[in-house]
MIRORO-28210 format. One record per residue (C-alpha): z, x, y; residue number from 1. Coordinates in Angstrom, 2 decimals, decimal comma. Layout:
<rs>
{c3->Z | c1->X | c2->Y | i->NUM}
...
</rs>
This chain:
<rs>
{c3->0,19 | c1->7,66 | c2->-45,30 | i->1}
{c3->-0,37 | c1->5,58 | c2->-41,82 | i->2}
{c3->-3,39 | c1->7,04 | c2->-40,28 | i->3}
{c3->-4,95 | c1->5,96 | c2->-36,88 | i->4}
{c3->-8,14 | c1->4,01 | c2->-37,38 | i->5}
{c3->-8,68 | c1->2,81 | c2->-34,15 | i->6}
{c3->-7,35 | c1->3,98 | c2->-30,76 | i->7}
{c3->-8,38 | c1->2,68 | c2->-27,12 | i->8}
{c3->-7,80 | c1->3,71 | c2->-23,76 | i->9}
{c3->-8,75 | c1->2,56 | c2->-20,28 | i->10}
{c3->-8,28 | c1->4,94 | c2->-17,93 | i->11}
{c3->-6,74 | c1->3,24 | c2->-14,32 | i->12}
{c3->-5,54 | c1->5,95 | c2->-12,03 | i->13}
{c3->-5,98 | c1->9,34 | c2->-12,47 | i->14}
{c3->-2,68 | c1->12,13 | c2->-12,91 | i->15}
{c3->-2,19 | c1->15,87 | c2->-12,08 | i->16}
{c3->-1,50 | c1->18,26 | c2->-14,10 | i->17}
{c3->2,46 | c1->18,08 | c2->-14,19 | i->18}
{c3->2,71 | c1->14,64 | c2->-13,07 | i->19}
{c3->5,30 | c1->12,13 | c2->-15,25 | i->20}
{c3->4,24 | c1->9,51 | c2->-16,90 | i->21}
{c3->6,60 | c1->6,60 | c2->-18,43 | i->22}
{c3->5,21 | c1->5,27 | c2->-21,56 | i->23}
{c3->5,82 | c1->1,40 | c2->-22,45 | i->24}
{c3->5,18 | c1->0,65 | c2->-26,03 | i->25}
{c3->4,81 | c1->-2,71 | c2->-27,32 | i->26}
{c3->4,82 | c1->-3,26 | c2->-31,18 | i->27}
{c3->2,05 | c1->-6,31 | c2->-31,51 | i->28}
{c3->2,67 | c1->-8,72 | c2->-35,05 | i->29}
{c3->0,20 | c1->-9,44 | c2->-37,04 | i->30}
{c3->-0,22 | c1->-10,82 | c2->-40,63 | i->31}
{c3->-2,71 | c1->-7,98 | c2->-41,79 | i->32}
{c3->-1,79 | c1->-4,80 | c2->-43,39 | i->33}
{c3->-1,70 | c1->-2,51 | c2->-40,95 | i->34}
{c3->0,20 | c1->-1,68 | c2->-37,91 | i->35}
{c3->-0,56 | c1->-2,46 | c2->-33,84 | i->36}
{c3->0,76 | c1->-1,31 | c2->-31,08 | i->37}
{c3->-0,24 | c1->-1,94 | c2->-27,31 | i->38}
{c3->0,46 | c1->0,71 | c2->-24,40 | i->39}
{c3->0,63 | c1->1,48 | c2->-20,61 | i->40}
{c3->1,40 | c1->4,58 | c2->-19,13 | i->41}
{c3->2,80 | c1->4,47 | c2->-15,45 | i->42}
{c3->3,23 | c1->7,46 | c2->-12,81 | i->43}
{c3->6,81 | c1->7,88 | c2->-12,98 | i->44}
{c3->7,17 | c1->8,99 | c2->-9,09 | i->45}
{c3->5,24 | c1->5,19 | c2->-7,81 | i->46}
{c3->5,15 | c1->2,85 | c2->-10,98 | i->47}
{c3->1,21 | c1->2,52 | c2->-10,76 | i->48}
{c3->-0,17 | c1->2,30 | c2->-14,23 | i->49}
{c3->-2,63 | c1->5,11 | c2->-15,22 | i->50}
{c3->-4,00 | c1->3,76 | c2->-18,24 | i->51}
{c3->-3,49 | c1->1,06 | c2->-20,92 | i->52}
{c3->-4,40 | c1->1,39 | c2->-24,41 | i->53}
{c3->-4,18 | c1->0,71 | c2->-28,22 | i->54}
{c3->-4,12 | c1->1,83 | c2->-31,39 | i->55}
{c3->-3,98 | c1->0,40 | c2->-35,06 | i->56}
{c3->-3,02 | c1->2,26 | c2->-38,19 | i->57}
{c3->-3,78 | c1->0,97 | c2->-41,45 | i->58}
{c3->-1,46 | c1->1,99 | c2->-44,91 | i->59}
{c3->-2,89 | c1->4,31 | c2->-47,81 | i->60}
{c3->-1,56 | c1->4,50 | c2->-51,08 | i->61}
{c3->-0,62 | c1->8,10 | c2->-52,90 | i->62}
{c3->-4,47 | c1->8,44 | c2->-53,78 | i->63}
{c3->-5,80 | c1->7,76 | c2->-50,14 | i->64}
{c3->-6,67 | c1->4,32 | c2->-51,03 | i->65}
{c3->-6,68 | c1->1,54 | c2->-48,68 | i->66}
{c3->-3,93 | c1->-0,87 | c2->-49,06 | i->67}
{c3->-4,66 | c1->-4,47 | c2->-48,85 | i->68}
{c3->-1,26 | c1->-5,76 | c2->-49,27 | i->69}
{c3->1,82 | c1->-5,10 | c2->-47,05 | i->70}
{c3->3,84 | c1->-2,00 | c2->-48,61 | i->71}
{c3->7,89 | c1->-3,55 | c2->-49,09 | i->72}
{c3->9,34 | c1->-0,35 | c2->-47,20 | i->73}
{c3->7,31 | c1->-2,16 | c2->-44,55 | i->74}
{c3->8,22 | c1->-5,75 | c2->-45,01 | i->75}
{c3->12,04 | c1->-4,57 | c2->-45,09 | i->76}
{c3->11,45 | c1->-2,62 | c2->-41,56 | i->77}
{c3->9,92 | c1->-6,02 | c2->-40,26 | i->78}
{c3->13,20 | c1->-7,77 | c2->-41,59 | i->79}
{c3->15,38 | c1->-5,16 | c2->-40,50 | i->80}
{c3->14,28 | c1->-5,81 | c2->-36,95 | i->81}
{c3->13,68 | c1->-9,54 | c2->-37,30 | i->82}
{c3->10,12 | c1->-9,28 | c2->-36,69 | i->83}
{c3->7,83 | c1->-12,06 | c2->-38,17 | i->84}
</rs>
């Protein structure tokens, strides 16, 4: 289980109902257990970002418990892409 335990958003520009958005995820390294990533959101019809945000997600173990140690399936994702 990789719940959210923190999100963020900072709303730029507002967007009607129907309007696209592009999404631009960014995957942000980090020693800790637990995963980051960073976001903006842009009107797809000008390219003016919208909002920005965050989130992190942190790893439980089969009994809900926080894990303070990066699972392997994890670790072999992070070597699988090279990321350090």
């Amino acid at each position: 289980m990789v719940p959210i335990v923190e999100l963020n958003c900072q709303f730029k520009q507002s967007l009607s109902f129907g309007e696209e958005v592009i999404i631009e995820t960014r995957y942000i390294s980090c020693e800790a257990a637990k995963i980051k990533f960073e976001y903006v959101l842009y009107r797809a019809t000008d390219n003016n970002i919208v909002a920005t945000g965050s989130t992190t997600q942190v790893f439980l173990n089969t009994n809900r418990e926080l894990e303070l140690a990066t699972p392997a399936f994890y670790q072999e994702w992070k070597k699988k892409w090279n990321i350090q």
